[in-house]
N, C-alpha and C positions, 0 to 999 in steps of 0.2 A: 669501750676502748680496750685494748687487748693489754695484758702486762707487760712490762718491760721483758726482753727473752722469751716473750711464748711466739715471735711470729716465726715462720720457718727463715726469714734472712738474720736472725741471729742465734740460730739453732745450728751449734755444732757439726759438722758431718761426721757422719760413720766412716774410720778411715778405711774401707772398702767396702763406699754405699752403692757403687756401679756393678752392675750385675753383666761380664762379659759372656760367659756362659753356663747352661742351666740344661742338663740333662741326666735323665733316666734309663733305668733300664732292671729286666727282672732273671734275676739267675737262676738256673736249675742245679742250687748248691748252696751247704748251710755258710751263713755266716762268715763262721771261722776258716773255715775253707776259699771265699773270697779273698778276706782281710789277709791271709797268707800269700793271696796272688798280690796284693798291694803293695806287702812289705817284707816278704823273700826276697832279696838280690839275684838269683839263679831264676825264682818264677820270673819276676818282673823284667827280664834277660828272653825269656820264652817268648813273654807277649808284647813288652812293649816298647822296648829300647835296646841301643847297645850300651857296652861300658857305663853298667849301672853300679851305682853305689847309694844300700840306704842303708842308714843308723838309724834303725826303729826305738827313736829315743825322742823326748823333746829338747828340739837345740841338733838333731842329727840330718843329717847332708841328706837330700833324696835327689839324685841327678839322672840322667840318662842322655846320653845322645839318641837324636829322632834323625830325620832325614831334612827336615827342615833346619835342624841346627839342635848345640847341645842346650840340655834344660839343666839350672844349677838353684834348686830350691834348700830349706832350711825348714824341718818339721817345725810345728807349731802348735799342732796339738796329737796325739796321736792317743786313742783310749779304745783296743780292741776287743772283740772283733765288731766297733760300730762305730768309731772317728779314725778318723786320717785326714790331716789338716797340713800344708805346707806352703812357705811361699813361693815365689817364682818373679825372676825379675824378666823384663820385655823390653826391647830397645824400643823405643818409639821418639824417632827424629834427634839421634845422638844420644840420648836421655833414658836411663833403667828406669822403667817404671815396677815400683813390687807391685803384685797383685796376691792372691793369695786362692787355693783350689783347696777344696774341702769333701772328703768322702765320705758322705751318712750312709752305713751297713743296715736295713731292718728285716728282720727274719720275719718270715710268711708261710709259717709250716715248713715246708723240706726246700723253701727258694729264700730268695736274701733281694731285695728291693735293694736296688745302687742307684742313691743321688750325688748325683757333682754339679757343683757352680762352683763359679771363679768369675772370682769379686777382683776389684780395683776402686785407685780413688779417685779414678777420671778412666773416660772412655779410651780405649784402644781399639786402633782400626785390626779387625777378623774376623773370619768368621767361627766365633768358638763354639756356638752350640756343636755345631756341625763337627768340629775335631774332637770335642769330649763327646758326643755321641760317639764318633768312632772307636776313641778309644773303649768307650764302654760295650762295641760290638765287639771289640779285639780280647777283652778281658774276659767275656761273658764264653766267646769261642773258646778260649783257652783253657779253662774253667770247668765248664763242660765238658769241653774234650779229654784233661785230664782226669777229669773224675769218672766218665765213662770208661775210658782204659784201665785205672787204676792204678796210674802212676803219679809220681810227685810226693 
């Protein structure tokens, strides 16, 4: 017979055990040079948003207007150039749901490996792989781009 708390119906949840979306991608650029595109106000204006504001702090605002509407998150963890962690709330049926999006940086000789997932503590209808993939084409381009030219 199993002990009292060990079965999974009274085992805790992780308060963001849903996995909305999960994707990768590999840059031709160290590190630091990423993690600069993540949390520059003027980069992240380049690639990825308008009317951005980030406080590369923990407890600091990371926002952006997208074209789907604005994003109004709150760092959470941020330890560079290899975490960037924030949350982000989602209307889902009247209702803010937080969820929280998290960036692992790992350097691979002269490239930098970028993982994102974004967690929640219940499912939200989207398709997110599919937009953090994007984003992560949008960054990778940008990234790139500047560092070929020699700007930034």
């Amino acid at each position: 017979m199993p002990e009292v708390g060990s079965t999974p119906s009274t085992k805790p949840a992780s308060p963001h055990a849903a996995v909305l979306g999960d994707a990768k991608i590999t840059i031709d650029a160290p590190a630091f040079r990423v993690f600069a595109a993540l949390t520059e106000p003027d980069q992240l204006a380049a690639w990825w948003g308008e009317d951005v504001v980030c406080e590369p702090d923990e407890g600091g605002r990371y926002e952006t207007t997208l074209p789907q509407g604005r994003i109004e998150g709150t760092i959470i963890a941020i330890d560079g150039p290899e975490t960037l962690a924030f949350t982000m709330l989602i209307p889902v049926q009247g209702v803010d749901v937080t969820t929280s999006v998290h960036y692992e940086l790992s350097p691979r000789g002269p490239q930098t490996a970028v993982h994102i997932a974004h967690r929640s503590n219940k499912e939200v209808p989207g398709e997110w792989t599919a937009l953090w993939q994007g984003v992560l084409e949008s960054l990778k381009a940008y990234v790139e781009g500047t560092a070929t030219s020699g700007s930034s």
